[in-house]
C-alpha positions as CSV (number, residue, x, y, z in Angstrom):
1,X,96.4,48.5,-33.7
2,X,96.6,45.0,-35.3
3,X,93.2,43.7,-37.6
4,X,93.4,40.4,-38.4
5,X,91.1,38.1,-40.7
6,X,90.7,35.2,-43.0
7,X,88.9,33.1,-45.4
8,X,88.8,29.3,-45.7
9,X,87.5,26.8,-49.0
10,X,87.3,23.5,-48.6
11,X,87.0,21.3,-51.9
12,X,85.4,18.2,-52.0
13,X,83.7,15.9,-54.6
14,X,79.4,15.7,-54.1
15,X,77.9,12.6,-54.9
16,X,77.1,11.8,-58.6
17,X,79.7,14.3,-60.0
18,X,82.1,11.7,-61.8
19,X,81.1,11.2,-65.3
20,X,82.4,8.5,-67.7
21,X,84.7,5.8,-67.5
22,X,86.4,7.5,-63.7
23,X,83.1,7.1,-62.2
24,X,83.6,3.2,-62.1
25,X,85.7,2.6,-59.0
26,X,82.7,4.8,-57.4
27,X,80.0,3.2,-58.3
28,X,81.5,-0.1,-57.2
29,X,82.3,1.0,-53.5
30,X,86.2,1.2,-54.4
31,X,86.9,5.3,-54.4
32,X,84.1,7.3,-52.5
33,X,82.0,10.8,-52.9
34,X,83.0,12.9,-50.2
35,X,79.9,13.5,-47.4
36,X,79.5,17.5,-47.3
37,X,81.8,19.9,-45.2
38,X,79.9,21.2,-41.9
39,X,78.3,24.1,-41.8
40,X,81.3,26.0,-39.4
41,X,84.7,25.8,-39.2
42,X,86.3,26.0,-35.9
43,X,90.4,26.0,-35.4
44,X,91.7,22.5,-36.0
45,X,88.7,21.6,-37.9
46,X,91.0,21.1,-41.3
47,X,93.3,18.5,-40.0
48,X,90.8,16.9,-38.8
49,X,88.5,16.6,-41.8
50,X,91.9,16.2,-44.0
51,X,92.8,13.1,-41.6
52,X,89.4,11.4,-42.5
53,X,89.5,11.8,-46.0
54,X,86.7,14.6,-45.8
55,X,87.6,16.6,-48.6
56,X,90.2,16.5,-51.2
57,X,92.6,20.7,-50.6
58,X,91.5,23.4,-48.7
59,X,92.7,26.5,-48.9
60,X,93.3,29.3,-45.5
61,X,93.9,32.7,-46.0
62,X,94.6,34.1,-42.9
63,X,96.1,37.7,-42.8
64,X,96.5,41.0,-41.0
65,X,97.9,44.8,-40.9
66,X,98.9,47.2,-38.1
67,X,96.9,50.6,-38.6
68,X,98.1,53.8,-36.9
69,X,96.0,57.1,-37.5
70,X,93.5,55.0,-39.7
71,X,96.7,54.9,-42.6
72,X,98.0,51.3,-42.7
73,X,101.8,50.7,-41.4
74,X,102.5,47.0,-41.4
75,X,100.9,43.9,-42.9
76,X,101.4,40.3,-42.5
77,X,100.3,36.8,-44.6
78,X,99.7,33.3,-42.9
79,X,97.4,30.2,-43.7
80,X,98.6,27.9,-46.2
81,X,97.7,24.3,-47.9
82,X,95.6,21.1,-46.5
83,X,95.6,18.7,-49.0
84,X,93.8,15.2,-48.6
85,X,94.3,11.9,-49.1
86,X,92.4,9.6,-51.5
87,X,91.3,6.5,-49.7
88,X,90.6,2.7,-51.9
89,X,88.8,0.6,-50.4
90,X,89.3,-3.6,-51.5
91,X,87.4,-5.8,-49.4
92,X,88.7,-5.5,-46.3
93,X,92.1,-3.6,-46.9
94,X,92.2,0.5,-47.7
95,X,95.3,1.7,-49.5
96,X,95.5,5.4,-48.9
97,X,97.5,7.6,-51.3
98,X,98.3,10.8,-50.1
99,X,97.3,14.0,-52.7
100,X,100.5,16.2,-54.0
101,X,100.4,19.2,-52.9
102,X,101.5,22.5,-55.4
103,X,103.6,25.4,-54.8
104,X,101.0,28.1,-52.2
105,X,101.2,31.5,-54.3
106,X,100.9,34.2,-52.7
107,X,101.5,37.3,-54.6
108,X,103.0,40.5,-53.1
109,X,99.3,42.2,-51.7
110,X,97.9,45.6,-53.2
111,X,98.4,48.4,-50.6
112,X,96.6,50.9,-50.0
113,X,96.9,53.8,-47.4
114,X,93.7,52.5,-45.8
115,X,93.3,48.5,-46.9
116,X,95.3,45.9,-48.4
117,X,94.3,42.8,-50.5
118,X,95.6,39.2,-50.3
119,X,95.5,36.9,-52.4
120,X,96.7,32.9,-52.0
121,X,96.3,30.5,-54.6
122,X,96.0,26.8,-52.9
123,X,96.1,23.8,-55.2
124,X,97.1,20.0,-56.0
125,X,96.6,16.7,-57.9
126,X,95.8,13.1,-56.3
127,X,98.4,10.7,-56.2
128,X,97.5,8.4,-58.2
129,X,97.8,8.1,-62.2
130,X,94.4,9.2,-64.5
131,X,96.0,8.4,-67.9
132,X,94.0,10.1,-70.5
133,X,93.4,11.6,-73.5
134,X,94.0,16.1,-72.8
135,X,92.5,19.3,-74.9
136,X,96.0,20.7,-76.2
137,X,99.9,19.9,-75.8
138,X,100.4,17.1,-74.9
139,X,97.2,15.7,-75.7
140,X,97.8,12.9,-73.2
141,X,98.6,12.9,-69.7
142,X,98.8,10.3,-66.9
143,X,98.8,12.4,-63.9
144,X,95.2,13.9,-62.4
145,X,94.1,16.7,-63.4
146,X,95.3,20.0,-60.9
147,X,92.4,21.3,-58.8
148,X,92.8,24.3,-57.1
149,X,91.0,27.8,-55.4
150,X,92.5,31.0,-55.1
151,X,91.4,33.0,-52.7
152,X,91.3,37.5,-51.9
153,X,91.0,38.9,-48.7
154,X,90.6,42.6,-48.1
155,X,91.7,44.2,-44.7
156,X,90.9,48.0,-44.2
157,X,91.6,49.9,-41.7
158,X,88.1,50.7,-40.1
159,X,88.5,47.0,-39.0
160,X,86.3,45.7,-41.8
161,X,87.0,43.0,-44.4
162,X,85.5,41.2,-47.2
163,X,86.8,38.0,-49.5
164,X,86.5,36.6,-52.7
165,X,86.3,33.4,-54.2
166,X,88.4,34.7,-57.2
167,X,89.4,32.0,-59.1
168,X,88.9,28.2,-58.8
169,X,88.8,24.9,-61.1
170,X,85.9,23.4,-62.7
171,X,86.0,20.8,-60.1
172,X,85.3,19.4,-57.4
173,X,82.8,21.7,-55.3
174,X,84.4,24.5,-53.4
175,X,83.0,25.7,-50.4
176,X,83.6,29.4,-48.8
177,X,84.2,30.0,-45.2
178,X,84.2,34.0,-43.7
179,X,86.4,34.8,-40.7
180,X,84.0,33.8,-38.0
181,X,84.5,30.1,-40.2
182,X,80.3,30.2,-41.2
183,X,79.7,28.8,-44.3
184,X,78.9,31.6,-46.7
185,X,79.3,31.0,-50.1
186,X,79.4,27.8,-53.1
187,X,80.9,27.7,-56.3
188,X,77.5,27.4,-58.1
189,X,78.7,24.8,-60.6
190,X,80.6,21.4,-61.2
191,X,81.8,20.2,-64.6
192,X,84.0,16.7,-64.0
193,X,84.5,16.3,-68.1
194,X,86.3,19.7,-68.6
195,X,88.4,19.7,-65.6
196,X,89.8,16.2,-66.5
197,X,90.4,17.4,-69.8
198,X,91.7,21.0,-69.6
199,X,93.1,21.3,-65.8
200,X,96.4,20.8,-66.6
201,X,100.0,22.3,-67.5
202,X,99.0,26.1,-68.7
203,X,95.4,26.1,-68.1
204,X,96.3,26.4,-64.8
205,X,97.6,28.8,-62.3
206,X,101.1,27.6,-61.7
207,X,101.0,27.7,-66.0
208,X,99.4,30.7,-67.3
209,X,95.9,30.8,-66.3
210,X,93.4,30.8,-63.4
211,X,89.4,30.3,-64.2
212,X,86.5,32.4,-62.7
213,X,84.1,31.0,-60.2
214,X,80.5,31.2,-60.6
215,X,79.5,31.9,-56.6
216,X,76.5,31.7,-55.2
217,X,75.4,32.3,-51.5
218,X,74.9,29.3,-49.6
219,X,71.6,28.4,-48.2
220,X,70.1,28.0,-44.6
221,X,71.2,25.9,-42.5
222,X,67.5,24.5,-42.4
223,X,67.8,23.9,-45.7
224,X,71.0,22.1,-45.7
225,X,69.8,19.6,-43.1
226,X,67.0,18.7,-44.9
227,X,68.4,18.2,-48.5
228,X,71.2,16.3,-46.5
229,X,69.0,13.8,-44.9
230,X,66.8,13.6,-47.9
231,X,69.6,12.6,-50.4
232,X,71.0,10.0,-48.1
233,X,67.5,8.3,-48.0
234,X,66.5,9.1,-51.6
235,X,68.5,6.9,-53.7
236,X,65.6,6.2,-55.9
237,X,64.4,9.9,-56.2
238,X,63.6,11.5,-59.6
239,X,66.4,13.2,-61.0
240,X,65.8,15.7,-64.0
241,X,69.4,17.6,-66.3
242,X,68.4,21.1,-67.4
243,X,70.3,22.9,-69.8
244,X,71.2,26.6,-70.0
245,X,68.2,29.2,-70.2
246,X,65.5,25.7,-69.7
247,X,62.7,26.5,-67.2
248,X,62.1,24.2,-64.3
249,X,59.1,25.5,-63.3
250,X,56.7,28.6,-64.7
251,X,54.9,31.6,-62.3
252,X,51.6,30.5,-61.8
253,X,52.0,26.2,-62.8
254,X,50.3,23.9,-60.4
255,X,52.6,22.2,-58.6
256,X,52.4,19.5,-55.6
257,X,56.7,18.5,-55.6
258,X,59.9,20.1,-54.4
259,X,63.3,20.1,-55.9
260,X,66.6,19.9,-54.5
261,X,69.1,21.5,-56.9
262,X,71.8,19.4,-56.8
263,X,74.7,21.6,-59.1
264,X,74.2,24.5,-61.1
265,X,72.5,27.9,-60.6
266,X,68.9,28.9,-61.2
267,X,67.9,32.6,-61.7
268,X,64.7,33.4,-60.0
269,X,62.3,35.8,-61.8
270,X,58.9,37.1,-60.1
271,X,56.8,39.1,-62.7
272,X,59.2,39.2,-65.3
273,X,61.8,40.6,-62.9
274,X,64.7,39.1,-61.9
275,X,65.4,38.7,-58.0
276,X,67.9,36.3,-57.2
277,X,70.2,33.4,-58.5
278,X,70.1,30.2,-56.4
279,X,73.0,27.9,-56.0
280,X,73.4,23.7,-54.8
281,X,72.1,22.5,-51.7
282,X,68.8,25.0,-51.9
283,X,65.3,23.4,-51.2
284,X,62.8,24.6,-54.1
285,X,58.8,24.8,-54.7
286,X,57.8,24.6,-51.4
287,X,55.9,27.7,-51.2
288,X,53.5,26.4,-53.8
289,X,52.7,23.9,-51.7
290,X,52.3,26.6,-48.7
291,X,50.1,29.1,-51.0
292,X,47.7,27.6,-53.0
293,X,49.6,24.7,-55.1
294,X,50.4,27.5,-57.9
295,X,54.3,28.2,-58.2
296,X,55.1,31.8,-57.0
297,X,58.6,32.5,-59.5
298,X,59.8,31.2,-63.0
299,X,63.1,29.3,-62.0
300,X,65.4,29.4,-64.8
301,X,68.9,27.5,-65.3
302,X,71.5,30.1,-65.7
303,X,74.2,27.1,-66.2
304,X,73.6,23.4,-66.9
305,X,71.8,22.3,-63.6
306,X,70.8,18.8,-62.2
307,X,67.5,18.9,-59.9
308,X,66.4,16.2,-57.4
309,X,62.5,16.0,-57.5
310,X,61.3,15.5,-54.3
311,X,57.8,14.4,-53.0
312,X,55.7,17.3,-51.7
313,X,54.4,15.3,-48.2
314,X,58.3,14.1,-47.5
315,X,58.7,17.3,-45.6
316,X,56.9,18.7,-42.5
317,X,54.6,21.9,-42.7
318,X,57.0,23.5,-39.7
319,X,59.9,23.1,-41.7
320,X,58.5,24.1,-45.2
321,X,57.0,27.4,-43.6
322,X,61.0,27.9,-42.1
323,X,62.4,27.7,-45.3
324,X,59.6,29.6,-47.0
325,X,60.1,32.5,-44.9
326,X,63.7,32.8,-45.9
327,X,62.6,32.8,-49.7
328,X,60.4,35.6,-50.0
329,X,63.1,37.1,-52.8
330,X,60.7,39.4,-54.3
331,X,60.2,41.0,-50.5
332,X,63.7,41.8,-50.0
């Protein structure tokens, strides 16, 4: 019997993640943000999005064994390497230059008489030169600095299989697809100033070193609609920087607003205890305005997060009561 599955991660740079000097050709309409990857996948979806300029690498792991007696006899590897373009835009011309793609690594897997792991690390630099000042040898570089994900995927022979965001750079946002291609997890965090300074030569995976990826699970598809439409419309919305272990809001503090977390991760406490982390793209404080206008958890930042504050009458009742439903934390 054959068992096949996969895992996808799309990488692709949110709006207002440049810092510094690189952020320029953004702000003036030359390079762009990248609008968010859809919530599914379906097969030809990557070359499509690739072909717009959607994102800047993905990564597919696609695999498989052949199980006989529930022991594990054969095993196979696929997927491979999409990497994007970066698109300029001067007036009325667009001068695309296409991303360099890396070596695909795929290590020999870990068998097992019942499962075996895959892993595939995915990865690249955009074409054009970033000449700039580097932590360690050389201390200059004029290429981009290397982005990458690497991926696991574990097949077993009962026909289940789980995957792993196990290593990715500190930029742009990565983006977890499971086999049936739903979005299911987000690197929680994005920090622009140490990739361009650090991703490069050894500090990466086709040097001596891969980074850990602080994942969080990705929030409703609800939610994700309505932080989308609310950003594109809410240029001149609040925004507030938290630093780690700073509270957003306390248990029991009035509060009329919402918040969109834009990047980081927030921990969630109720009563002093601790019931979930919450990654970018969730809708926030809406159940205060549901039960009372008192705030019903602590919300803490676990890493450096940045918040859109959000009216509290910008969203319907409907909607809010959807979203609150699926953020009873302390009930699960």
């Amino acid at each position: 019997m054959r068992i096949e599955s996969s895992v996808t991660a799309v990488s692709w740079i949110p709006s207002e993640a440049i810092e510094g000097m690189p952020k320029l050709p953004f702000e003036f309409g030359i390079g762009h943000y990248d609008e968010p990857p859809p919530d599914s996948l379906s097969e030809g979806d990557l070359e499509r999005l690739r072909d717009a300029d959607r994102f800047r690498e993905a990564n597919q792991l696609k695999a498989w064994i052949e199980v006989e007696d529930g022991r594990v006899t054969g095993r196979g590897h696929a997927g491979g390497a999409f990497v994007g373009s970066t698109t300029f835009r001067f007036g009325p011309k667009d001068i695309v230059v296409p991303g360099v793609a890396f070596e695909t690594l795929q290590p020999e897997p870990e068998v097992r008489d019942d499962s075996v792991r895959f892993v595939q690390t995915v990865g690249g630099r955009a074409g054009f030169p970033a000449p700039r000042r580097v932590s360690g040898k050389p201390f200059f570089r004029i290429h981009s600095a290397t982005a990458w994900t690497t991926l696991a995927l574990t097949i077993r022979a009962d026909g289940s299989s789980d995957h792993e965001l196990a290593g990715a750079s500190a930029f742009p946002r990565h983006w977890v697809y499971d086999r049936d291609g739903a979005l299911a997890e987000k690197a929680g965090t994005v920090d622009f100033k140490q990739w361009y300074r650090e991703s490069h030569g050894e500090n990466t995976p086709w040097g001596a070193e891969d980074s850990d990826a602080f994942v969080t699970q990705a929030e409703s598809a609800l939610e994700r609609r309505i932080t989308r439409d609310l950003m594109r419309a809410g240029a001149a919305l609040e925004r507030r920087k938290l630093d780690m272990d700073e509270t957003l809001v306390e248990q029991g503090q009035a509060g009329g607003e919402l918040f969109v977390l834009l990047d980081g991760v927030l921990s969630v406490e109720v009563d002093g205890e601790e019931v979930a982390e919450i990654g970018p793209g969730a809708l926030l404080g809406e159940r205060a305005l549901l039960e009372g206008g008192e705030r019903t958890a602590t919300l803490t930042a676990r890493t450096r997060c940045r918040v859109a504050v959000i009216p509290g009458d910008t969203v319907d009742r409907e909607a809010l009561e959807a979203i609150a439903a699926g953020h009873r934390r302390e009930e699960s």
